[in-house]
Each structure stands twice: as C-alpha cells, then as structure tokens.
C-alpha positions in Angstrom: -44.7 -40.9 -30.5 -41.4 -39.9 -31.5 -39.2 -37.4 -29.3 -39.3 -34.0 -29.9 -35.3 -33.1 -30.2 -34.5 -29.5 -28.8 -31.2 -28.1 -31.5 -30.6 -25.2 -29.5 -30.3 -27.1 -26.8 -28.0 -29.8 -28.0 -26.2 -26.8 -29.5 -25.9 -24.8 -26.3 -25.0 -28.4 -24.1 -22.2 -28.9 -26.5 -21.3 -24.6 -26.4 -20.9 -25.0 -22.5 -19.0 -28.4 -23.2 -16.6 -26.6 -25.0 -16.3 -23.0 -23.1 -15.7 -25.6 -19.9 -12.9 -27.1 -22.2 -11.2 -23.8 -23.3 -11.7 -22.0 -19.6 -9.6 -25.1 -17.7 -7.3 -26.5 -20.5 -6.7 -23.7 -23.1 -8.1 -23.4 -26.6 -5.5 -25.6 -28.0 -7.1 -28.5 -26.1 -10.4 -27.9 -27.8 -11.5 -30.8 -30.5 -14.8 -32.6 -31.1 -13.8 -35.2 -29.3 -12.7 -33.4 -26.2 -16.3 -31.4 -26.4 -18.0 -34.6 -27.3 -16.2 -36.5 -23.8 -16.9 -33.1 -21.8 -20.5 -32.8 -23.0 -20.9 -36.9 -22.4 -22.2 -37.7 -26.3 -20.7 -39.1 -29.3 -18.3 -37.2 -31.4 -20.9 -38.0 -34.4 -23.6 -35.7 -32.7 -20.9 -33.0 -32.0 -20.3 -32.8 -35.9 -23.8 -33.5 -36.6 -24.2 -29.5 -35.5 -20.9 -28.3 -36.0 -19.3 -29.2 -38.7 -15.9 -27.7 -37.9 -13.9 -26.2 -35.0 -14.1 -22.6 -36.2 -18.5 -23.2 -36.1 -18.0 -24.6 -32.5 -16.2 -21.5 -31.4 -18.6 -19.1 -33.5 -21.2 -20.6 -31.4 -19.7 -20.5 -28.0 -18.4 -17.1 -28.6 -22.4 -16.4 -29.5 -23.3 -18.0 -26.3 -20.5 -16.0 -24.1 -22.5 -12.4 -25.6 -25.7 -13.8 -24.6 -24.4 -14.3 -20.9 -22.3 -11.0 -21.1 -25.8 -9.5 -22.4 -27.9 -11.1 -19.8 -25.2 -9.6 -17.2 -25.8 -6.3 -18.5 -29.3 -6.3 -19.1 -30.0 -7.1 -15.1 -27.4 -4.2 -14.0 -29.3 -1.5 -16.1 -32.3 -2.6 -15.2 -31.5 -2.0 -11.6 -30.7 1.6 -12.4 -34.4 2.1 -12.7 -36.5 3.8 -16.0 -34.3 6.8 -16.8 -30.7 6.3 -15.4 -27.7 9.3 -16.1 -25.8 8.1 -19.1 -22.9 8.3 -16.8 -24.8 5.7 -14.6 -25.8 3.7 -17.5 -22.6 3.5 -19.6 -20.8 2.4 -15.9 -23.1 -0.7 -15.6 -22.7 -1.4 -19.2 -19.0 -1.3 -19.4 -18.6 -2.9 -15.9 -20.7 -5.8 -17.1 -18.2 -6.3 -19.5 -15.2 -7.4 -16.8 -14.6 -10.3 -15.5 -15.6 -9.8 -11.9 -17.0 -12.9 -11.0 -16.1 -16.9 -11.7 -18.5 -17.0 -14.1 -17.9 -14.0 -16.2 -14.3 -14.9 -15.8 -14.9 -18.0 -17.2 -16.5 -16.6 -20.0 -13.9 -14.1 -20.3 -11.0 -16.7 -20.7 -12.8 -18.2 -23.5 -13.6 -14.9 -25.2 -9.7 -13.6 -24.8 -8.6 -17.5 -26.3 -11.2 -16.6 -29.4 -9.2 -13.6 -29.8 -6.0 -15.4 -29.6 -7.4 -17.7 -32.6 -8.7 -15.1 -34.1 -5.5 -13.2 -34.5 -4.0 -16.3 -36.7 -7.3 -16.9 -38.7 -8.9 -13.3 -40.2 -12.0 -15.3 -41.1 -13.0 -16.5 -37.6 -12.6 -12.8 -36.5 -15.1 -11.5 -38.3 -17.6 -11.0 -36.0 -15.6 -9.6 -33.8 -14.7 -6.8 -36.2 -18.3 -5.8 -36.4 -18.6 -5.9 -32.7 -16.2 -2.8 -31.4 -17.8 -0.5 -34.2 -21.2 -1.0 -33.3 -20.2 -1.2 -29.5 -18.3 2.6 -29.9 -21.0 4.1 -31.8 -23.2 3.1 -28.9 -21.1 4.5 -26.3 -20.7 7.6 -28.8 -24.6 7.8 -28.7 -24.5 8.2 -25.2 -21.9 10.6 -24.4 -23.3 13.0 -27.3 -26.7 13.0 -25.3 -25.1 13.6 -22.1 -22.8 16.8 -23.7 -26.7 18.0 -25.0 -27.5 18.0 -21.5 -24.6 19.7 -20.4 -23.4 16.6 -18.1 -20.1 15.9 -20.1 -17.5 17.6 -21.9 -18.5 19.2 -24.7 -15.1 19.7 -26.2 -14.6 15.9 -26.5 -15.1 14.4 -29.5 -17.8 11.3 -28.5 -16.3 8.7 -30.9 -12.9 9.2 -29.6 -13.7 9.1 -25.9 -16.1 6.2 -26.7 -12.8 4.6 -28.4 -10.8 5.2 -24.8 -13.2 4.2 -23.2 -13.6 0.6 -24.8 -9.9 -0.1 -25.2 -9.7 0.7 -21.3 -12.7 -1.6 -20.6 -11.1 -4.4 -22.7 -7.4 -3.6 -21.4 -8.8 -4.1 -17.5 -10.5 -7.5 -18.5 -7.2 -8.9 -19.5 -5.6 -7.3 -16.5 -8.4 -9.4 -14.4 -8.0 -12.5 -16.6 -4.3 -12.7 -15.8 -4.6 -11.7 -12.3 -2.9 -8.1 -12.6 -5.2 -6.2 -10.6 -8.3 -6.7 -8.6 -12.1 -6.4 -9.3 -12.3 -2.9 -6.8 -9.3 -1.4 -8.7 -10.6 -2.2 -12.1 -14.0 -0.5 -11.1 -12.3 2.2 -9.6 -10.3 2.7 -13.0 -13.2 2.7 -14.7 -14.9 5.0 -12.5 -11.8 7.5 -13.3 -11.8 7.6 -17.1 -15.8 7.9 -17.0 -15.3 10.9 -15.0 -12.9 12.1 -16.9 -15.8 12.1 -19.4 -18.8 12.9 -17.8 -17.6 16.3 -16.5 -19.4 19.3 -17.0 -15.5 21.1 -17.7 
C-alpha cells in the first residue's frame, strides 16, 4: 500500500527549516539549499513545494501568525468568558512581543520579512492587509469600551488603535535588539493602554 504523504507537513518541516535558518544566520543566508540541509531533505523536495524564495517566506511568515495566534488565543482564554476590553486588548497586544525564546525567534524572522519586504512591494502584501484589519479590531474594541463608559470618549478609536499598534510593534523591535526588557515593555504597554482605557 502506498504511503500516505502529509503536504502540510512537509510544508511546515521545511517552514521551521527555514525560520531556524533566518533566526540564527539572517535572512540573507536563507536559500533552498540552506532549508533543504537544515530540514535534512533534498533541495528537489524543497522546490517541489516552493517554487521560489519569496513562497518559502510567504509560508513561514504564515506559520509565524499561526504561533503568534496560538500565543494569543491561550492568554485570552485565561481571562475567562467576558474579560474588560482593557484586559483583553493587553493580552492581545502582549502576545504580540517577543517575550520568550520562542516568540523571539519568531519575531526575528518576522522583523527580517519586513526587511525584505521593504525592497520587494510584492512580497509585502500581506502584510499591508494585516495592520488595517489588526487596527480596526483594536478600534472595535476601544469603541465598545467608550459605550460602556470605561475609556475615553473624546478619543478617536482608530487613532488610539493606530498608537497603540505602532507602540506594540516599536517595543518588539526594542526586545529583538535587546533595548529594553520584557517587564519594561509590559509596563510600557500597560501605560499607553491606560492612557486609553480611562474613564477621563
């Protein structure tokens, strides 16, 4: 009987292969044939699923938001049924840093994308879909906490949702290059979401 092959396996094995790759050596050392030696297969089966390098980062940069969303996904959860937006946004946002080895692993490989990104428009695109939908979201939730009187009602949501973003993402790079510390980026955090979340 002939063996049943897994893709998304393959795919993911050859994903980690290649976020191992960018996190110790840089992006610039990522090729099929440094993935392929990483992963331990041939450099045939690496292009067999991707055909390119730009479809081997898509995919590990797909891989990197499915971690980032697992992360989040267990830290609301442990907020219970109906947590404060405040409380919810925090553990959202906070699962976004790099606070750990592994989500700083991740993260160096996400910052490198961006780096690539910045000299090729068409591997960006996803990430130009991202921060929109990610503001509204964080808009969404400010607006329901100023309807129940628990944040400022004179700030506009979309542009405190845009501060509040940019300051997430500006405190992962701090982390990634070792510019402050996991308690002083939470506590940062913690600051500008007060700032927010005030009755005032």
């Amino acid at each position: 009987m002939p063996k049943v092959v897994d893709h998304h396996e393959r795919r993911t094995l050859i994903a980690d292969a290649l976020l191992r790759v960018a996190a110790r050596d840089g992006l610039e050392a990522v090729s099929l044939r440094h993935v392929a030696t990483e992963a331990g297969v041939t450099s045939g089966m690496v292009q067999h699923y991707f055909r390119t390098k730009d479809e081997m980062m898509q995919f590990a940069l797909g891989v990197v938001r499915e971690r980032n969303e697992a992360r989040i996904t267990a830290a609301v959860t442990r907020l219970g049924p109906t947590p404060a937006p405040r409380d919810f946004l925090q553990a959202v946002l906070a699962g976004l840093l790099p606070l750990d080895d592994a989500s700083r692993a991740d993260g160096l490989v996400a910052l490198a994308f961006l780096a690539y990104a910045a000299v090729r428009p068409e591997a960006g695109a996803s990430l130009r879909q991202d921060a929109p939908q990610m503001v509204a979201y964080i808009a969404d939730q400010i607006r329901t906490a100023q309807a129940a009187g628990a944040a400022r009602t004179g700030v506009d949501s979309e542009s405190a949702a845009t501060g509040l973003l940019a300051v997430t993402e500006g405190l992962g790079m701090y982390l990634l290059t070792a510019q402050t510390t996991p308690e002083k980026a939470l506590k940062t955090l913690d600051a500008h979401l007060a700032f927010v979340f005030s009755a005032s």
